[in-house]
C-alpha beads as a LAMMPS data file, in Angstrom:
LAMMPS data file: protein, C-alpha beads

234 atoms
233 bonds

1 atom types
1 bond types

-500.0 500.0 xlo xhi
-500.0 500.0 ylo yhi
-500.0 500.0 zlo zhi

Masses

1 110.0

Atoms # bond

1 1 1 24.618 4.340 -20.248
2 1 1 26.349 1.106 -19.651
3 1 1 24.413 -2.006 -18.577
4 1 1 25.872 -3.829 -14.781
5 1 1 28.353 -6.068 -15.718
6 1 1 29.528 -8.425 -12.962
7 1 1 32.751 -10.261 -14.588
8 1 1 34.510 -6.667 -14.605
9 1 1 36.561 -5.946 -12.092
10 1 1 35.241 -3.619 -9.632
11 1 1 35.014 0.368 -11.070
12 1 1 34.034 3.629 -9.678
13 1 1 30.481 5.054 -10.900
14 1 1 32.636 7.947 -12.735
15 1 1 34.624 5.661 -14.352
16 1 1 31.809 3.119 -15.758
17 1 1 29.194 6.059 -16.346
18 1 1 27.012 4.285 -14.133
19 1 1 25.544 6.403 -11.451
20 1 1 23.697 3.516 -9.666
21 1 1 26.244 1.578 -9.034
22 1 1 27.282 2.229 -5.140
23 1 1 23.489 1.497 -4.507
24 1 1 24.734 -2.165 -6.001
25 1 1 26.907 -2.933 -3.076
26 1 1 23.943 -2.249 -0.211
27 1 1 20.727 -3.543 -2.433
28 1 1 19.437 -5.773 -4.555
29 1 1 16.316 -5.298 -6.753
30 1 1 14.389 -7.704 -5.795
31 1 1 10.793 -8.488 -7.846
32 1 1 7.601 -7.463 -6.054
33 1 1 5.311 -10.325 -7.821
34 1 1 4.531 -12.684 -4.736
35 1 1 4.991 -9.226 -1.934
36 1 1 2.228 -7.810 -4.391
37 1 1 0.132 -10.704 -4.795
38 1 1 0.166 -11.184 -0.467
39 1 1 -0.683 -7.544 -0.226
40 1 1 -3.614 -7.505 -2.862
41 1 1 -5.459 -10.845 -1.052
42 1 1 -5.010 -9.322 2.260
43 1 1 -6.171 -6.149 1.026
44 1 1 -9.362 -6.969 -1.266
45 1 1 -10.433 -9.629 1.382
46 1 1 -10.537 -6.962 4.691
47 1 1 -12.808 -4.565 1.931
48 1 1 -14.638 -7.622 1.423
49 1 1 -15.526 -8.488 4.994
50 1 1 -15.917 -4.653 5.970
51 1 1 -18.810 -4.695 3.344
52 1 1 -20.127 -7.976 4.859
53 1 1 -20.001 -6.752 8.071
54 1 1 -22.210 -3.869 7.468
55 1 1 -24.162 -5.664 5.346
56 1 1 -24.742 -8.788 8.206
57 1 1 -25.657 -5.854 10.560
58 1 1 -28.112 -4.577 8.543
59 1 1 -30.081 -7.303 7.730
60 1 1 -29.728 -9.066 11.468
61 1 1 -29.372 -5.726 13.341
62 1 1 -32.574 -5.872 15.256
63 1 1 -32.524 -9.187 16.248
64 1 1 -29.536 -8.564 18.483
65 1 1 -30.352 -5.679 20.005
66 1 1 -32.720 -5.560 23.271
67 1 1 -32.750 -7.649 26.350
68 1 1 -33.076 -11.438 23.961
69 1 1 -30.816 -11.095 21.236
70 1 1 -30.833 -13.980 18.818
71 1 1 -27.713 -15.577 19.683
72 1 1 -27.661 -17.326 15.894
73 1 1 -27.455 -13.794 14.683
74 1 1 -25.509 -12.954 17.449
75 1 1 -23.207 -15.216 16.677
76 1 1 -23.221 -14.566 12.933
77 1 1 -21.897 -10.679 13.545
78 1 1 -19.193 -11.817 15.645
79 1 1 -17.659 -14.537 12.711
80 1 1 -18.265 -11.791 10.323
81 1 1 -16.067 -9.096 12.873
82 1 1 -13.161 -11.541 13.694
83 1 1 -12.871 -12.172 9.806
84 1 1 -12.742 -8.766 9.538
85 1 1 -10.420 -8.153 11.664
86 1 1 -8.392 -10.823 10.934
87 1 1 -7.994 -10.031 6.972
88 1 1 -7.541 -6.450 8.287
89 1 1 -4.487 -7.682 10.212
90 1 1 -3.025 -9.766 7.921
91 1 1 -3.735 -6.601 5.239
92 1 1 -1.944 -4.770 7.462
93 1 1 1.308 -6.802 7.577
94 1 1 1.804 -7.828 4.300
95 1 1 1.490 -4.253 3.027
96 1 1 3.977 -3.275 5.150
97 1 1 6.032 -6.334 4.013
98 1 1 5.847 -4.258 -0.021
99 1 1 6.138 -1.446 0.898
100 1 1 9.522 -1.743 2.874
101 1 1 10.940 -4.022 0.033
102 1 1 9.567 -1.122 -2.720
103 1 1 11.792 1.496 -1.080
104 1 1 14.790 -0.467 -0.910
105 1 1 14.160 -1.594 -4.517
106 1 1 14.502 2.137 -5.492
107 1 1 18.190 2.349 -3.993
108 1 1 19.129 -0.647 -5.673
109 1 1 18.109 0.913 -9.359
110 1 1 20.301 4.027 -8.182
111 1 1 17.448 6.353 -7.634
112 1 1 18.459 9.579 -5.045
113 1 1 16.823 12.082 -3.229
114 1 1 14.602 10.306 -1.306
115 1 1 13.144 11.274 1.265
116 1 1 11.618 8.939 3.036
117 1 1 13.581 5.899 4.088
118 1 1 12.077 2.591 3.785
119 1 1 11.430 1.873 7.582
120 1 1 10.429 5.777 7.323
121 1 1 7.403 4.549 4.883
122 1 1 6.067 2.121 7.366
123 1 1 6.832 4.027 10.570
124 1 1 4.385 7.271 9.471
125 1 1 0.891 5.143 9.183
126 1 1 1.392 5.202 12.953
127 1 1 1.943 8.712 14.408
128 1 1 -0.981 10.224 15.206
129 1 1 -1.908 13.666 12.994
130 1 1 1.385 12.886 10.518
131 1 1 -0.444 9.993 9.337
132 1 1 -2.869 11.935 7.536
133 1 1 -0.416 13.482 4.951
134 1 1 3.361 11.456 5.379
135 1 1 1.940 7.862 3.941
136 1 1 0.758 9.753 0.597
137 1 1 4.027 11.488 0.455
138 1 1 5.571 8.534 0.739
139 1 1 3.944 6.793 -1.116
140 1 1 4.098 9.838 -3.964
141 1 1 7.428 9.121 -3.646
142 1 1 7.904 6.098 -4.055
143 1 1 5.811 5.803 -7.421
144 1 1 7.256 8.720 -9.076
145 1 1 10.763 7.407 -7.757
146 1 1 9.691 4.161 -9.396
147 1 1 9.763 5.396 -13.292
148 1 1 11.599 3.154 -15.656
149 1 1 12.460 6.227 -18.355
150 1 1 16.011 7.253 -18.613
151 1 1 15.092 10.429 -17.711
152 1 1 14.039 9.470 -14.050
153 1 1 17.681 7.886 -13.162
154 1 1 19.564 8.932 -10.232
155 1 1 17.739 12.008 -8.374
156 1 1 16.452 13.246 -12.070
157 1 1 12.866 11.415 -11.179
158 1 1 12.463 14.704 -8.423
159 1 1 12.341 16.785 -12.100
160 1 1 10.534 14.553 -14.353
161 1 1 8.772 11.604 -12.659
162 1 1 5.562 12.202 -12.800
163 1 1 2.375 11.337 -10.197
164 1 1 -0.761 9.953 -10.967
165 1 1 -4.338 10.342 -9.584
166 1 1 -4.744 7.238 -8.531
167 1 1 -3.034 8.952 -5.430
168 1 1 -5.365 10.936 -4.644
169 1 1 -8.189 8.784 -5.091
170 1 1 -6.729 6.408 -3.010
171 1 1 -5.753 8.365 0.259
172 1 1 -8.957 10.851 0.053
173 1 1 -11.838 7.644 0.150
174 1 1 -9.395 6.228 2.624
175 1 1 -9.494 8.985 4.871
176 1 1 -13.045 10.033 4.414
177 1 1 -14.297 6.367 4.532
178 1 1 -12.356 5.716 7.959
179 1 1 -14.051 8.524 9.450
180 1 1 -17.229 7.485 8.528
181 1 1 -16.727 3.876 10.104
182 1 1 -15.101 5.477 13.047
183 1 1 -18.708 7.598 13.532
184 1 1 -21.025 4.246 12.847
185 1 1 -18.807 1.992 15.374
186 1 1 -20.063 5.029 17.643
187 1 1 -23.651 4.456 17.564
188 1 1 -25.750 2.662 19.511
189 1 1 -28.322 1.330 16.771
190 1 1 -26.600 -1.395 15.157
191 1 1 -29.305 -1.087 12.092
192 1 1 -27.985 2.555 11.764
193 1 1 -24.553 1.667 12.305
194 1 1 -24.447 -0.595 9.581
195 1 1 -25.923 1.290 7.533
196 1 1 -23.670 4.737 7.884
197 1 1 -20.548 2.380 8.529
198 1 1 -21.752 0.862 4.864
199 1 1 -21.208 4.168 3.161
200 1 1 -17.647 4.649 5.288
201 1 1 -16.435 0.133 3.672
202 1 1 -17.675 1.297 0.061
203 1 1 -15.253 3.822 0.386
204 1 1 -12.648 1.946 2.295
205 1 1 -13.259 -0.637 -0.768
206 1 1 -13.113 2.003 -3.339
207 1 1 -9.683 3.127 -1.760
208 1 1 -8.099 -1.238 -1.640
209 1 1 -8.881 -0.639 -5.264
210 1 1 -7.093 1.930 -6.180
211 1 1 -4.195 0.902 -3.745
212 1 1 -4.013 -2.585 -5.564
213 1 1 -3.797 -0.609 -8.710
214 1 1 -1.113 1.506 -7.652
215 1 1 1.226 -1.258 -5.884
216 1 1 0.959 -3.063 -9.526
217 1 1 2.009 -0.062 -11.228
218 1 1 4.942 -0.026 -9.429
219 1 1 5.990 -3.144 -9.483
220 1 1 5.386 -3.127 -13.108
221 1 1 7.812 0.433 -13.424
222 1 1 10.398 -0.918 -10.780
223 1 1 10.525 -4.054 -13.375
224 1 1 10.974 -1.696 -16.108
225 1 1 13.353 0.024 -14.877
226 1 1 15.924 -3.103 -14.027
227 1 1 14.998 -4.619 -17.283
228 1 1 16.316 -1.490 -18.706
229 1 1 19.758 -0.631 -16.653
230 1 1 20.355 -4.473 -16.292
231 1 1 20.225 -4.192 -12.367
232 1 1 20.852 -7.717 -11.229
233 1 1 17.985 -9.448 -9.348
234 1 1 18.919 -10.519 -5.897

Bonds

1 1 1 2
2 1 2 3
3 1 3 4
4 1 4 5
5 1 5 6
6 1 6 7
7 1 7 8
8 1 8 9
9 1 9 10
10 1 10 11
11 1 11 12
12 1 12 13
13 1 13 14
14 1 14 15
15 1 15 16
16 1 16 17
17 1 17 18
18 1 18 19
19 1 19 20
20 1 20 21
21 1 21 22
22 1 22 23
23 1 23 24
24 1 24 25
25 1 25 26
26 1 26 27
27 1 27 28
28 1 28 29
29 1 29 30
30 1 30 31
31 1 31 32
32 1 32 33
33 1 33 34
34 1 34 35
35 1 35 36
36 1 36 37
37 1 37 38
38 1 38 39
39 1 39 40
40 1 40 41
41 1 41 42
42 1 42 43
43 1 43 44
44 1 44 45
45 1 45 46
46 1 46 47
47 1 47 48
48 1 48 49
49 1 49 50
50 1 50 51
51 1 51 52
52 1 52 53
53 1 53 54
54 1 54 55
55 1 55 56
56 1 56 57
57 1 57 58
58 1 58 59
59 1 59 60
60 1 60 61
61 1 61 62
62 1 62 63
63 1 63 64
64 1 64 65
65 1 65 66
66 1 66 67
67 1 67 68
68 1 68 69
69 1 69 70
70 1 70 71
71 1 71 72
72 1 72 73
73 1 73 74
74 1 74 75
75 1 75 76
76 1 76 77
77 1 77 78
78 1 78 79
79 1 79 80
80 1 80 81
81 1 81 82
82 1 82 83
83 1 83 84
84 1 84 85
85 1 85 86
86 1 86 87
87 1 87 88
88 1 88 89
89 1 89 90
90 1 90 91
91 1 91 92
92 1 92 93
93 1 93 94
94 1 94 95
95 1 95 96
96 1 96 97
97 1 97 98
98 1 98 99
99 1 99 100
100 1 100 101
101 1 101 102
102 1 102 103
103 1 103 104
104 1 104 105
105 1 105 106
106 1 106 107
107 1 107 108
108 1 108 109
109 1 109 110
110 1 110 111
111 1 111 112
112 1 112 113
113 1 113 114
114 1 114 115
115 1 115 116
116 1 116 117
117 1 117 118
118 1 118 119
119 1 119 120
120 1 120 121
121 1 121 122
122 1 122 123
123 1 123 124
124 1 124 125
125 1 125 126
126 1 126 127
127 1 127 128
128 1 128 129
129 1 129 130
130 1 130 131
131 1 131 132
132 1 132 133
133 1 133 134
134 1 134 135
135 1 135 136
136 1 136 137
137 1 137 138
138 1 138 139
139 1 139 140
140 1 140 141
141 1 141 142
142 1 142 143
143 1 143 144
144 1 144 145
145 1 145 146
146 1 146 147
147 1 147 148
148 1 148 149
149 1 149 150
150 1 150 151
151 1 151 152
152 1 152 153
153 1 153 154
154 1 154 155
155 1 155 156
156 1 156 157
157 1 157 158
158 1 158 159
159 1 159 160
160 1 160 161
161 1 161 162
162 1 162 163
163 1 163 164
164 1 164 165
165 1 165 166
166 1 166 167
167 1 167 168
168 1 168 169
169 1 169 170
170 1 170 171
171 1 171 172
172 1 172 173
173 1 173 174
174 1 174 175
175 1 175 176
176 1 176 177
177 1 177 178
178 1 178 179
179 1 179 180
180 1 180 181
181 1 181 182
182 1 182 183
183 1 183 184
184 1 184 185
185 1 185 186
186 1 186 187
187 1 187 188
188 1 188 189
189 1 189 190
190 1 190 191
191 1 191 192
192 1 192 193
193 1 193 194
194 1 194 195
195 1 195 196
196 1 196 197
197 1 197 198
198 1 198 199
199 1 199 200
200 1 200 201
201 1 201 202
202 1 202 203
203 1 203 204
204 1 204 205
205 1 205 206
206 1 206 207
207 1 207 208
208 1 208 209
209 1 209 210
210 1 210 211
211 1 211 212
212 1 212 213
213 1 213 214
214 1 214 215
215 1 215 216
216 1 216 217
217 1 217 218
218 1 218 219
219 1 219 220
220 1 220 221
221 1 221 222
222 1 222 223
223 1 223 224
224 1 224 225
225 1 225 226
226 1 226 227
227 1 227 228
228 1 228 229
229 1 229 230
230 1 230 231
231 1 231 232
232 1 232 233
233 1 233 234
């Protein structure tokens, strides 16, 4: 197949051989390092200060309950929650932020057949019931899509891209663990709460693990994959 050059005059895909070339014209490939290195901070610190917060509950829980909570430990709980939250947030966004960039990446190396669109791979965490089984397609998708073998160019990657368990690892402590630390937010003891809503953040943390290990495998297969067909960076 012949490599991108850009001081020939302009050519139909036919005619160079190169089916990724109309992709060229709408996208650029574009790196994921610093898009992956936002997402994994954001991500390993809200696992971080979910495990903190359970922990801080545990260990102070009964001192806040009743009608004279200690307000140091009072106080304590609610840093621990707003840095929670706010890591959580910030997670949030800059996962988004590589994951929209990852699916455009895959039309600028040529790939077809897609079948979610990038705004499509963002938009499904949020509607209700769909969001338990879209974002793993998706995201499926994407790292299958994401090969850099010869044999996964244009819509060929629907045939021979392979998946990974890390997939499955990643959405099924996700799941389970948010449902867990849905239940424990529920209770009224916050001794007991932090303890069941520790079992649901080991999980969650298990899952930021895996995650982080899958957005650097594609990155490193997306990088592969221009090194190979030449794609110009953008």
């Amino acid at each position: 197949m012949d490599a991108y050059n850009p001081y020939l005059a302009p050519q139909d895909a036919a005619a160079r051989n190169v089916p990724y070339a109309p992709a060229w014209g709408a996208e650029r490939y574009v790196p994921l390092g610093w898009r992956t290195a936002l997402a994994t901070i954001g991500i390993v610190a809200s696992a971080f200060f979910g495990l903190a917060l359970d922990v801080t509950e545990l260990s102070v829980g009964d001192a806040i309950k009743g009608e004279s909570p200690d307000l140091t430990s009072a106080v304590l709980v609610f840093l621990v929650a707003m840095a929670f939250l706010g890591s959580l947030v910030l997670a949030a966004i800059f996962f988004g932020v590589w994951v929209h960039r990852a699916a455009r990446n895959l039309r600028a190396l040529g790939r077809s057949g897609m079948k979610f669109s990038p705004a499509g791979c963002i938009g499904w965490y949020f509607v209700p019931f769909l969001n338990l089984v879209r974002p793993l397609r998706a995201m499926t998708e994407l790292w299958r899509a994401s090969a850099s073998d010869a044999e996964s160019d244009g819509n060929a990657w629907t045939i021979y891209g392979a998946s990974t368990s890390l997939l499955g690892v990643w959405w099924g402590t996700w799941i389970v663990g948010n449902i867990i630390s849905n239940v424990s937010a529920r209770m009224d003891d916050p001794a007991a709460s932090g303890g069941v809503g520790l079992v649901g953040s080991a999980l969650i943390a298990v899952a930021a693990v895996t995650v982080v290990l899958l957005m650097r495998g594609v990155s490193g297969r997306q990088a592969g994959a221009a090194g190979r067909l030449g794609v110009p960076l953008g």
